[in-house]
C-alpha positions as CSV (number, residue, x, y, z in Angstrom):
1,X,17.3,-13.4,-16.3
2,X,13.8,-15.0,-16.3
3,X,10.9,-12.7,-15.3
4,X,10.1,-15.0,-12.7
5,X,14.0,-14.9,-11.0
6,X,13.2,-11.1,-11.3
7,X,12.2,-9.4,-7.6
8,X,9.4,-7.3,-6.6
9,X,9.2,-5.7,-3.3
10,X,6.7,-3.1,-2.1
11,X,5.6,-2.3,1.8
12,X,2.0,-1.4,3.4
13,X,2.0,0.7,6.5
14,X,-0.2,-0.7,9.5
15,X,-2.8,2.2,9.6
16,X,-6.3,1.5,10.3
17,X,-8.6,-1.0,8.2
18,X,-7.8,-2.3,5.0
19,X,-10.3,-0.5,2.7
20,X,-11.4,-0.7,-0.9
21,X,-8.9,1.7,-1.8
22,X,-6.2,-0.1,-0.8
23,X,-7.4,-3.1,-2.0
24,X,-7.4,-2.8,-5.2
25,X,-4.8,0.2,-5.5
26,X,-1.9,-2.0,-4.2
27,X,-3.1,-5.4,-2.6
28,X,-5.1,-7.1,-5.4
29,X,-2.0,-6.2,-7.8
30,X,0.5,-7.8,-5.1
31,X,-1.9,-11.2,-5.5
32,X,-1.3,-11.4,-9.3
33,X,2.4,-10.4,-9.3
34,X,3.2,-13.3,-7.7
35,X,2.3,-16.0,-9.9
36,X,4.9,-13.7,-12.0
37,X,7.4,-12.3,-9.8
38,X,9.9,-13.2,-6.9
39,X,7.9,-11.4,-4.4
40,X,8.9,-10.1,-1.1
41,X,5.9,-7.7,0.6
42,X,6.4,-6.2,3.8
43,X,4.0,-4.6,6.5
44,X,6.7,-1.5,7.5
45,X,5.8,-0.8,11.2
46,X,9.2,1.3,11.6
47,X,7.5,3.9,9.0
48,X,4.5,4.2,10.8
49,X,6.2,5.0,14.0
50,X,7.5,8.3,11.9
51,X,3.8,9.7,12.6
52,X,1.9,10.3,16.1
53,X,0.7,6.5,17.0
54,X,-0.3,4.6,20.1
55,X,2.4,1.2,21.2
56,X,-1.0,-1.1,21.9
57,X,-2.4,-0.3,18.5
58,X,0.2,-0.1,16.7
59,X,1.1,-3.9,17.2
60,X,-2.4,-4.6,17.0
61,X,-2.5,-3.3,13.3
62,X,0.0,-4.8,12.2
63,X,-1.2,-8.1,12.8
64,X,-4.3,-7.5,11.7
65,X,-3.1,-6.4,8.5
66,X,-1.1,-9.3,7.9
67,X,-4.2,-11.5,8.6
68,X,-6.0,-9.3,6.3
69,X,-3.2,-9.7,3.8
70,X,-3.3,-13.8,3.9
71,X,-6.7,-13.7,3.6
72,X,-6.8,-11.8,0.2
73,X,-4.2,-14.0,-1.2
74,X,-1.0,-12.9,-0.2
75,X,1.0,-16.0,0.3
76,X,2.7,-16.4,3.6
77,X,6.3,-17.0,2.5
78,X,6.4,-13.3,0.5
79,X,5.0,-11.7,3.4
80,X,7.2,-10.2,6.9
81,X,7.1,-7.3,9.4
82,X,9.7,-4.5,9.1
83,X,10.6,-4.5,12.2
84,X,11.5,-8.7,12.7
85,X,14.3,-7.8,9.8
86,X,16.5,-5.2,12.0
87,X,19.3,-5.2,8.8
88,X,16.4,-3.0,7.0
89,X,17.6,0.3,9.9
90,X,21.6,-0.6,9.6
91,X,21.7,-0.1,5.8
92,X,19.4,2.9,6.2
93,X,22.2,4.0,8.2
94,X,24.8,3.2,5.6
95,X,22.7,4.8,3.4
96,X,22.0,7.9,4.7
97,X,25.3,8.3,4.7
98,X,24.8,8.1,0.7
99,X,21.8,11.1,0.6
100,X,22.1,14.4,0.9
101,X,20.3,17.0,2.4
102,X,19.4,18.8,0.0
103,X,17.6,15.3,-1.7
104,X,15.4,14.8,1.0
105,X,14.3,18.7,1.8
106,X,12.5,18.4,-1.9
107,X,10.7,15.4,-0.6
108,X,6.9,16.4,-1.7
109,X,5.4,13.5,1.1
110,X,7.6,15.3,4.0
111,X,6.4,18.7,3.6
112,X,2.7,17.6,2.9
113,X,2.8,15.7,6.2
114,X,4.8,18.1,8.2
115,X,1.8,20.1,7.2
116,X,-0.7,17.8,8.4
117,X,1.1,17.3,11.6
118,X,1.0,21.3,12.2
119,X,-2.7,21.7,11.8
120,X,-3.4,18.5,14.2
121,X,-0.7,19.1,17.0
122,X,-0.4,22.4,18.5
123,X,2.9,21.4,20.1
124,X,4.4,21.9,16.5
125,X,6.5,18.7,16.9
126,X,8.0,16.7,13.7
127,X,9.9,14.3,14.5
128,X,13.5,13.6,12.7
129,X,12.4,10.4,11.5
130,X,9.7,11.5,9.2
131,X,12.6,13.7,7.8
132,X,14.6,11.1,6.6
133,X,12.1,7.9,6.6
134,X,12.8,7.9,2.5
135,X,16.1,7.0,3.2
136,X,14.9,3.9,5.2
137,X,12.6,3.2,2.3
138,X,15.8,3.0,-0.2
139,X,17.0,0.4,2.1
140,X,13.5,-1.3,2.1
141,X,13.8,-1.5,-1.3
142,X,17.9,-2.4,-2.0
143,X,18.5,-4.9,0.6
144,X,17.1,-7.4,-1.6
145,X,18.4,-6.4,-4.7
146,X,14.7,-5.2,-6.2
147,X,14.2,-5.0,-9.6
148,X,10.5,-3.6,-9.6
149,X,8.3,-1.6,-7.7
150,X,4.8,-1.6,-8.1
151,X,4.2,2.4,-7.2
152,X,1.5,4.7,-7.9
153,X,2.4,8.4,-9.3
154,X,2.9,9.9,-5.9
155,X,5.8,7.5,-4.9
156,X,8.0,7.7,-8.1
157,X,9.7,10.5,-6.2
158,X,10.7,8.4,-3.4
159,X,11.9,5.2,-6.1
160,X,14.0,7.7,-8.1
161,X,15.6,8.9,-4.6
162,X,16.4,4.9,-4.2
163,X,18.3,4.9,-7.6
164,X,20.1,7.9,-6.6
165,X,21.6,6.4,-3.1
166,X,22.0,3.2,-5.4
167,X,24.1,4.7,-7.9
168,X,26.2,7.2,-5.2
169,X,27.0,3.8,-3.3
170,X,27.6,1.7,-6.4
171,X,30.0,4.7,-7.0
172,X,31.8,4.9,-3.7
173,X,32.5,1.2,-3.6
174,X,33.9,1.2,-7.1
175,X,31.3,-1.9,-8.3
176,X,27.6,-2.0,-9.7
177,X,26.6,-3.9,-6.4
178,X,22.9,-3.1,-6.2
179,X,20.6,-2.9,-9.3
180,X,18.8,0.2,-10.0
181,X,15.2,-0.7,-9.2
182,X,12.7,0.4,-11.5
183,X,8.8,1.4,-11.8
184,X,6.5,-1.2,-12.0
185,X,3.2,0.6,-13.1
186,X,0.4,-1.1,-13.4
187,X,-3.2,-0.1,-13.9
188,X,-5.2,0.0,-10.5
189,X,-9.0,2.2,-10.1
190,X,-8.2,5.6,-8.6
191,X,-11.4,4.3,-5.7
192,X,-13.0,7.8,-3.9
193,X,-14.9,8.1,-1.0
194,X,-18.5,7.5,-1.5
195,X,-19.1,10.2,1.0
196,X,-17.4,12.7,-0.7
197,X,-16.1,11.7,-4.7
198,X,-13.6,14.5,-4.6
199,X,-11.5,12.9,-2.3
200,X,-9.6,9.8,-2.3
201,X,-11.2,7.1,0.1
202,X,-9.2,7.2,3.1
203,X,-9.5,5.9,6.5
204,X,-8.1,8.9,8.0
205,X,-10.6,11.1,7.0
206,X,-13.2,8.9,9.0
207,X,-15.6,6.0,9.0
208,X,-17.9,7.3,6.0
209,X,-15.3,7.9,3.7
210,X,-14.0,4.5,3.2
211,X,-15.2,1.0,3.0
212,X,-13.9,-1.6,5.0
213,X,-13.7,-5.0,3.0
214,X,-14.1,-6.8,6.3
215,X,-17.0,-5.0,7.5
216,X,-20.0,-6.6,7.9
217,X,-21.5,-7.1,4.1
218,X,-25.0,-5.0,5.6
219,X,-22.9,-2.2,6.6
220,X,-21.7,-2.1,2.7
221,X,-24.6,-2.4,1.3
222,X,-25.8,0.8,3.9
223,X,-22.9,2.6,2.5
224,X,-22.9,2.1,-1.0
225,X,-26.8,2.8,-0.9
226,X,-26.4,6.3,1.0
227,X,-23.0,7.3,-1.9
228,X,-23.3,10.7,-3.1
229,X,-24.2,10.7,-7.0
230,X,-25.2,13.9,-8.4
231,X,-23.2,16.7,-6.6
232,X,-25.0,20.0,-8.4
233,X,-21.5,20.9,-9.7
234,X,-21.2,18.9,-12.6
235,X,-21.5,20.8,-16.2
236,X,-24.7,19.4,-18.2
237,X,-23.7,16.3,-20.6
238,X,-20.8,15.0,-18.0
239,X,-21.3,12.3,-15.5
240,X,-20.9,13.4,-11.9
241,X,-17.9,12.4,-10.1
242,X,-20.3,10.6,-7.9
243,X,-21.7,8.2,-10.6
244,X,-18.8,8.1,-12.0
245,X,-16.9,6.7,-9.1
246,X,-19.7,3.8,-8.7
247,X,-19.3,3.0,-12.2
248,X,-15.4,2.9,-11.3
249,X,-16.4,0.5,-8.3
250,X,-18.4,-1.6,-10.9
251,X,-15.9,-1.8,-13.0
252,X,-13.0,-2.8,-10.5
253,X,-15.2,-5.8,-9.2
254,X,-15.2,-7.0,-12.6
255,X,-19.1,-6.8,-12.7
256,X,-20.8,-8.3,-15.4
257,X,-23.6,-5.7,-15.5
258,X,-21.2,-2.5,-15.9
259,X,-21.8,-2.5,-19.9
260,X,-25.3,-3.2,-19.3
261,X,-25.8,-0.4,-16.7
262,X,-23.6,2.1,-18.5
263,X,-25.7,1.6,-21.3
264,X,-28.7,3.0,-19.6
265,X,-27.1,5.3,-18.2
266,X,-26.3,6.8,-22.2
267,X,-29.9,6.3,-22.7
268,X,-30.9,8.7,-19.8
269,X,-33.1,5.4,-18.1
270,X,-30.7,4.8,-15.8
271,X,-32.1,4.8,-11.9
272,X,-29.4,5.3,-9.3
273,X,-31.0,2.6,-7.2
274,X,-30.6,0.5,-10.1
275,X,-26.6,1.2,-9.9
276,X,-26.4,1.3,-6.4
277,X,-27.8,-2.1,-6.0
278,X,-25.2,-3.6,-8.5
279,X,-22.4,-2.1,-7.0
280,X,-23.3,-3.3,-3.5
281,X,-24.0,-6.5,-5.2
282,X,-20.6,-6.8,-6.8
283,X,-18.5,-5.7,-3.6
284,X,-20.3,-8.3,-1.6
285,X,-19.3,-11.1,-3.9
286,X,-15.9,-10.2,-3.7
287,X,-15.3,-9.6,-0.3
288,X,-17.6,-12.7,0.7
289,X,-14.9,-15.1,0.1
290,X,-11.7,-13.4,1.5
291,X,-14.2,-12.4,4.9
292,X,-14.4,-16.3,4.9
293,X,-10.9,-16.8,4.6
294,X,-9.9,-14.7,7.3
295,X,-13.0,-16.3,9.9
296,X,-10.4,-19.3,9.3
297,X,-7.6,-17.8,9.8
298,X,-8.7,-16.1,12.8
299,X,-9.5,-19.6,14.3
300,X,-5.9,-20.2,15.0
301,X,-3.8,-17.1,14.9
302,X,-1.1,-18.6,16.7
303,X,-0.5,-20.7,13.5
304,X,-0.3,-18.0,11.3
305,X,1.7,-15.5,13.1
306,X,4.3,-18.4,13.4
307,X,4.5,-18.8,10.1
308,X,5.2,-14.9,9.5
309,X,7.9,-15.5,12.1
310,X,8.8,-18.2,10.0
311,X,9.0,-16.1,7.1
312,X,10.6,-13.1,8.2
313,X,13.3,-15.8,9.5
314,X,14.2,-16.7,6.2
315,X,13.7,-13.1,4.3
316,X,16.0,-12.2,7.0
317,X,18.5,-14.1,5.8
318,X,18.5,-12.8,2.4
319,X,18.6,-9.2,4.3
320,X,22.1,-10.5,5.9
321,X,23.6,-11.5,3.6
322,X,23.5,-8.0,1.7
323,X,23.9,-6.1,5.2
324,X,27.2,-8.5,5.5
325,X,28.2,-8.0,2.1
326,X,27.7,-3.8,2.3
327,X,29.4,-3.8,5.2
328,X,33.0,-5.3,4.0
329,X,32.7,-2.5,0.4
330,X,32.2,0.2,2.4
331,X,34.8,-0.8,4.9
332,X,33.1,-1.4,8.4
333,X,34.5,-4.3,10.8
């Protein structure tokens, strides 16, 4: 099998603004695996439903995501919404029938939410759903046969729960019927808040603590110029996590003044002004072109949310035909 015949697939949940984080920790990796890959990304609105959300917004982010998406280079035939491809909840169905649950009480991400939920909701409600949602990511995931998934360290729990239910239902059907997907790691910037450089940059934790890369390219420059550098924490001789995570911006924007920066910064010369500058400088250039993009895009959004529609159509069909072919080994009608 050719590289190219092999199949990626990975999912982004519609929450809030696309960010610099997740930019470049998934979305800039999606653009250059496919010029390698067969690749099928999907905006997973059923997952997002597992958490407390709002109906209006909710359909409003995922289509601005999917703009968002286009416009950093996503091509419109890899890319559907979750919810257009209704065979992705039957074989989670099928499959939870495949998972016990025992496998999904040691889910780290459930407790850790469940958690969050308790602090934010005095009504102490979970719902089932976030319970077993890594079941419904299996089928995410072997519904089109994946070879590869590009996942970070956090979600190599949920892949190896995928091979599990793969194995267990290549098992019960007596025929290696879905491959057993594997990790694609790949090296992405581990982007912080600016606000605060001990914590990832999120958009949950609120407007300061993540960049938008559609926000107005004053408003970045604002940000990037007010970033926390030295914290008063950091042992002498070590960079702060502060500088260090502008040097980590520089870097990721592929800046050709990092080496020339990080010298100074050996030397002792180095102003933070000085860095700050370059780092707003080298966001702006990057996000300059794809804010253009999407001011296109944006001027006929009829087109391009056909063409999703169009796309979904025919990843759908690729999603039926496994649903179909499930459905006859494990003997349903």
């Amino acid at each position: 099998m050719s590289q190219s015949s092999k199949i990626v697939f990975s999912g982004i949940q519609p929450t809030g603004k696309l960010h610099l984080g997740r930019y470049f920790g998934a979305v800039e990796n999606w653009k250059k695996l496919q010029t390698e890959y067969d690749c099928i990304y999907c905006i997973v609105d059923y997952h997002a439903m597992t958490m407390p959300y709002d109906p209006v917004k909710l359909r409003e982010n995922v289509w601005n995501l999917a703009i968002d998406l286009i416009a950093c280079g996503i091509e419109t035939k890899n890319l559907f919404i979750q919810s257009m491809v209704p065979e992705h909840t039957e074989l989670c169905w099928i499959l939870n029938c495949m998972c016990s649950y025992g496998e999904l009480s040691r889910m780290t991400q459930f407790k850790d939410k469940t958690q969050q939920l308790k602090e934010k909701d005095k009504d102490d409600f979970v719902s089932s759903a976030l319970f077993v949602y890594p079941v419904l990511q299996a089928a995410d995931i072997l519904i089109y046969k994946t070879n590869y998934v590009p996942v970070g360290k956090d979600q190599e729990q949920h892949l190896e729960l995928s091979r599990n239910i793969a194995t267990r239902f290549n098992k019960v059907c007596g025929k290696e019927y879905f491959p057993l997907p594997e990790c694609l790691f790949t090296e992405t910037p581990k982007v912080m808040s600016t606000a605060d450089p001990l914590r990832k940059m999120s958009a949950s934790a609120g407007d300061k603590h993540f960049i938008d890369v559609f926000a107005p390219v004053d408003n970045i420059r604002k940000q990037i110029r007010s970033a926390v550098t030295d914290t008063g924490e950091t042992k002498s001789g070590e960079m702060s996590p502060g500088v260090a995570n502008l040097y980590a911006l520089l870097a990721a924007c592929n800046s050709p003044r990092y080496a020339e920066l990080n010298s100074l910064y050996t030397s002792g010369t180095l102003q933070y002004s000085q860095l700050k500058d370059a780092v707003a400088d080298a966001i702006i250039d990057l996000v300059t072109p794809l804010q253009k993009r999407k001011t296109e895009l944006l001027a006929d959004k009829k087109a391009i949310k056909d063409e999703i529609k169009q796309s979904a159509a025919h990843i759908r069909e690729r999603a039926r035909k496994t649903v179909n072919e499930v459905r006859q080994l494990t003997g349903i009608a």
